[in-house]
N, C-alpha and C positions, 0 to 999 in steps of 0.2 A: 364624393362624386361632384360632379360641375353640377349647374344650376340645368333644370328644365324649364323651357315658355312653353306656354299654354297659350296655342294660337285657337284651339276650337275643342267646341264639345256637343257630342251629338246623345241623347237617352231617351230610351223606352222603360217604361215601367206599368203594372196596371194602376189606369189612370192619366199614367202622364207620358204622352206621347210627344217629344221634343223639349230640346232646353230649355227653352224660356215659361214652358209650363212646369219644367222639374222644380227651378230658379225661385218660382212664386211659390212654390211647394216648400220648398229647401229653405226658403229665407222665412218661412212662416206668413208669409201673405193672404194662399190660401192654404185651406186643411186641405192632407191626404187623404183620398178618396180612391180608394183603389176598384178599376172596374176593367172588366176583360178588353182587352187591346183588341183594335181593327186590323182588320188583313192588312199588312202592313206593303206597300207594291214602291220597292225600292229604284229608283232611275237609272238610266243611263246601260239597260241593256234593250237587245235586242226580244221581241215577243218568245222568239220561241226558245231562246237562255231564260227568259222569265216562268217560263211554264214549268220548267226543272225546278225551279226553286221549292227549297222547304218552308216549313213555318219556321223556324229557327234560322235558315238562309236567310230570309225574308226580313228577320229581327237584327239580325246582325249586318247584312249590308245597308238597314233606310239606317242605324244610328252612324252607320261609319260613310252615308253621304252626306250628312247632316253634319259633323264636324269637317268634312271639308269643307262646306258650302261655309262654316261659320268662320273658319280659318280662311277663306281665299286665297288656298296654297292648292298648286295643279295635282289632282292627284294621280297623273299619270307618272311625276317625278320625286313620289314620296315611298320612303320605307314605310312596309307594315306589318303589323303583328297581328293574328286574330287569335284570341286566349278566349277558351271554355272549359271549365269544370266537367260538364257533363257530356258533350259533343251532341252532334244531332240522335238523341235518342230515338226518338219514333221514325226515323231511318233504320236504326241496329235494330229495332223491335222486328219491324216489319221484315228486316232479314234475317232473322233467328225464326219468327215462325213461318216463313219459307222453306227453311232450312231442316225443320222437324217434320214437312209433310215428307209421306212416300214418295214422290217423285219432285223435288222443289227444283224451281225453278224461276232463281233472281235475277228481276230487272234489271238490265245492264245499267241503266240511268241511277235506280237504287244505289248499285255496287258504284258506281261512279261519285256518289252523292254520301258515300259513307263514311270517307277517309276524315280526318281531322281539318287537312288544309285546305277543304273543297270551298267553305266560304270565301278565300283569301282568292282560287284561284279563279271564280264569277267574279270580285269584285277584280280583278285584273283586267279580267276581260272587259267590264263597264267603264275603267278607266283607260283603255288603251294602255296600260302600262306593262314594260319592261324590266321593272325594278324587281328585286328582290322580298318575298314575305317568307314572314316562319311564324311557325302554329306553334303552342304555346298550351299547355295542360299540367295544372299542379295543383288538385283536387282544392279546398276552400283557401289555397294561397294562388290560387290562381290569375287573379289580377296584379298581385304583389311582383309576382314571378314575371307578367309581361310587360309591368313598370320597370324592372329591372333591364330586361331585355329592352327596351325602348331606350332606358337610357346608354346603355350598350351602342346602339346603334344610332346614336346621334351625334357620335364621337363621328362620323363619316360626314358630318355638315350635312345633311338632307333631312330634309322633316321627315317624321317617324309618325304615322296614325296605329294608337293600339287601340282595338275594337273588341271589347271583354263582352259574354253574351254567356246567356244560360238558362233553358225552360227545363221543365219536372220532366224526369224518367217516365215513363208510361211503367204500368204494372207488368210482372212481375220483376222488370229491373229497380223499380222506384222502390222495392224490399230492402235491398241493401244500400241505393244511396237518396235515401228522401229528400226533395228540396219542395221549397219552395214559390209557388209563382213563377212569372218569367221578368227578366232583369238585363238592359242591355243596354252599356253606354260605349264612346268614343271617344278618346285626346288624341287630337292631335299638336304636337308637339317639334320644339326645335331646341336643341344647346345654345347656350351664350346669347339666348335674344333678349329684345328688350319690352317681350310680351309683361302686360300688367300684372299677369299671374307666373307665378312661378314656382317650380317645385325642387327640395333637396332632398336625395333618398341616405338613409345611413341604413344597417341592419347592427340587431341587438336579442339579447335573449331575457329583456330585464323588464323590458317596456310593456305597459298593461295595455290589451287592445281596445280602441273608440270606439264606442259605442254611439245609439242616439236619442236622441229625449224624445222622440215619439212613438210611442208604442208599437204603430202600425208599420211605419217606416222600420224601425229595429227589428220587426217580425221578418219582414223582406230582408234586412240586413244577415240577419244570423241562418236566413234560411235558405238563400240561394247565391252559390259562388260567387257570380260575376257582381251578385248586391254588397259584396266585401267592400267594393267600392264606395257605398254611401256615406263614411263621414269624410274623405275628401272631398266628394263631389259638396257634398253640405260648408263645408270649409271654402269651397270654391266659390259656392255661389255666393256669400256673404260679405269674398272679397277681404278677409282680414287674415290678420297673419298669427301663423300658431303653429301646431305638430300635429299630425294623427299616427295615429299607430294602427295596423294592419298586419292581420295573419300572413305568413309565410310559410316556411317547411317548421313543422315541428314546435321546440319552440323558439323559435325563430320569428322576430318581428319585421316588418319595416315600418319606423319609421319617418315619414314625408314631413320636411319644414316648409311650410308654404308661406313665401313671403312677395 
């Protein structure tokens, strides 16, 4: 596959709310300290689109303003992807126990706020954009899956932002898929540039998956989908060039040469 530029990156994690505190985390600066994230109140909409917002909307569009803002690319004129492993759970919670009373009866805004591609279609609306997005769910290959698709789609010459995002199931769906904490970052991304970072995707079924050397941070890695992504982003911020390997389908790797 052609080369990816990495024009911008936006992440939330507990603890580290934006890049350049992920950066000092990631590069070993400072220690990971993981503490519950603040209401996160993402830009560039109107009050009363804001009031809809989930906590998980909320996560997923401050990291995907935050790699535009870092990229300085318009994001009314950019492809995007928004990938989650889990989708807004405490949306489907609260409509399944609607759903079991005697007579339920769900909020249209709920059912409106439940579909997968709901993130993609507010953040549309806060950019003013016309462009094309597509939503993107492949259980703990799920970032893998929307690096793919990004690079997919940047064979079109327009910057591609893929916005990977994932908090914990609420009980009793958290039974069958337990994760971890909440985890949400942003690339955005361009073919053929002459960004400092840059990424090669290959798939393989040989390759052993990255891991990472601190405990706390590997905790979040292994334990919530969209945190699949921490040894790139950790690759990233150090700026040197090497491979990670990441889940995919099965076993199935990708990959990334980042040079």
């Amino acid at each position: 596959m052609s080369r990816l530029g990495v024009l911008g990156i936006g992440f939330a994690a507990p603890g580290l709310v934006g890049w350049p505190a992920a950066h000092e985390c990631l590069t070993g600066v400072t220690p990971y300290q993981p503490e519950p994230l603040p209401r996160l109140n993402p830009a560039g909409l109107a009050a009363n689109e804001r009031r809809r917002l989930s906590t998980t909307m909320r996560l997923a569009l401050t990291v995907a303003g935050e790699a535009m803002v870092d990229a300085g690319v318009d994001p009314a004129s950019t492809l995007t992807i928004f990938a989650s492993g889990n989708g807004d759970g405490d949306i489907i919670h609260s409509i399944c126990e609607e759903l079991a009373r005697p007579e339920p009866a769900v909020s249209p805004t709920q059912f409106h706020n439940s579909v997968h591609n709901a993130p993609a279609g507010y953040f549309s609306i806060a950019a003013h954009a016309m462009t094309p997005y597509t939503a993107v769910s492949a259980h703990d290959g799920t970032f893998a899956a929307g690096l793919l698709e990004a690079a997919a789609l940047a064979h079109e010459g327009a910057p591609v932002l893929l916005v990977v995002y994932d908090r914990p199931l609420p009980m009793p769906l958290g039974e069958t898929r337990p994760s971890l904490d909440v985890f949400a970052c942003a690339l955005a991304l361009q073919a053929e540039t002459s960004a400092d970072l840059s990424l090669e995707l290959s798939l393989g079924d040989d390759d052993i998956e990255s891991t990472l050397g601190d405990a706390e941070l590997e905790k979040l890695r292994a334990g919530n989908p969209a945190a699949r992504a921490l040894p790139l982003l950790e690759r990233l911020a150090h700026g040197t060039r090497g491979c990670v390997c990441l889940p995919y389908m099965g076993p199935t790797r990708l990959t990334i040469a980042c040079g």
